[in-house]
N, C-alpha and C positions, 0 to 999 in steps of 0.2 A: 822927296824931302818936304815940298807942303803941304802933300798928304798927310805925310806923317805931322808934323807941326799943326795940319787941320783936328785930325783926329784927336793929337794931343790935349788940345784943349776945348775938347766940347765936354761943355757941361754934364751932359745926360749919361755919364758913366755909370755904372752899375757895382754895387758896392764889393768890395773883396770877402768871401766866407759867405755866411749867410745872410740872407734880404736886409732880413725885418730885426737882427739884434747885432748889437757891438755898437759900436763909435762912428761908425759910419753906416749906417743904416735906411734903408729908404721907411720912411714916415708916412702911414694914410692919413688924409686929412680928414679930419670927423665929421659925418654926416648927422642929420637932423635924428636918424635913427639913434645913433650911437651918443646923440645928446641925451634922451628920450631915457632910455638906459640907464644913464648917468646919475637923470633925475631919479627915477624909481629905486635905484640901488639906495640914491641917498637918503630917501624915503621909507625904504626900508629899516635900512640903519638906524634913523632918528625913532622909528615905532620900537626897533630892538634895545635902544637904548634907552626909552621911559621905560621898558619892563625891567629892565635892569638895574634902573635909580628906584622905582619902587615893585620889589620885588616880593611881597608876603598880600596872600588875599586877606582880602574882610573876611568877616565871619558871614556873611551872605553869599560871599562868592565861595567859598572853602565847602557851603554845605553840599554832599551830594558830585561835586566836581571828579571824582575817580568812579564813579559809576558806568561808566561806560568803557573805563580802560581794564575794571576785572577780569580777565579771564574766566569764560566759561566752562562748565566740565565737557567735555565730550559724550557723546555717546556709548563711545569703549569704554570710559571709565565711569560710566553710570552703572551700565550695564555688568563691569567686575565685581564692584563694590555690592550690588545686589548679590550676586554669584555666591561672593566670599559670603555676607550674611547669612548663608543658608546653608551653607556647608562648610566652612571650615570655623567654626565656634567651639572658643578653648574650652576642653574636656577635662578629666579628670581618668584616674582607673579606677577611681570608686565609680564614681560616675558609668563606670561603662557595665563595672559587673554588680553592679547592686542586685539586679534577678537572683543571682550565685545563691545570694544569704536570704532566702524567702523558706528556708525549713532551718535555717540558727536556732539556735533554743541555750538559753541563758544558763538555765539551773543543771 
């Protein structure tokens, strides 16, 4: 019986369901790390949020600033686009049999 009445009430119970969420929960205390963290997050945020209050570049900063994000062509597709130029250029059937008519004669 005062085991049980000991046990009963010691503090250092461990919560019902899972640790770290619900109503009764066990809490880590924050370390200097987890301060550190807090600060940069908030730091972050404040940088993220002057770009977001002024959000349109100058015209100095706008020149030139997608240059680096273009997409280049590939090599495969350098190398079709030459291919296609050299062999498949739209034709004609006159075009093809013009030789035919080198003895036509008008009159």
């Amino acid at each position: 019986m005062r085991l049980t009445a000991i046990l009963y009430h010691v503090k250092n119970k461990r919560p019902h369901g899972h640790v770290y969420r619900g109503k009764h929960r066990k809490v880590k205390p924050p370390t200097f790390e987890d301060l550190t963290k807090l600060r940069h997050d908030f730091e972050r945020e404040e940088r993220n949020m002057l770009i977001l209050r002024h959000p349109y570049l100058t015209l100095e900063q706008s020149v030139g600033h997608m240059k680096d994000l273009k997409p280049r062509p590939s090599l495969v597709e350098l190398y079709r686009d030459y291919r296609n130029s050299r062999f498949q250029k739209h034709f004609t059937w006159n075009d093809q049999l013009i030789h035919l008519r080198t003895t036509d004669n008008w009159e």
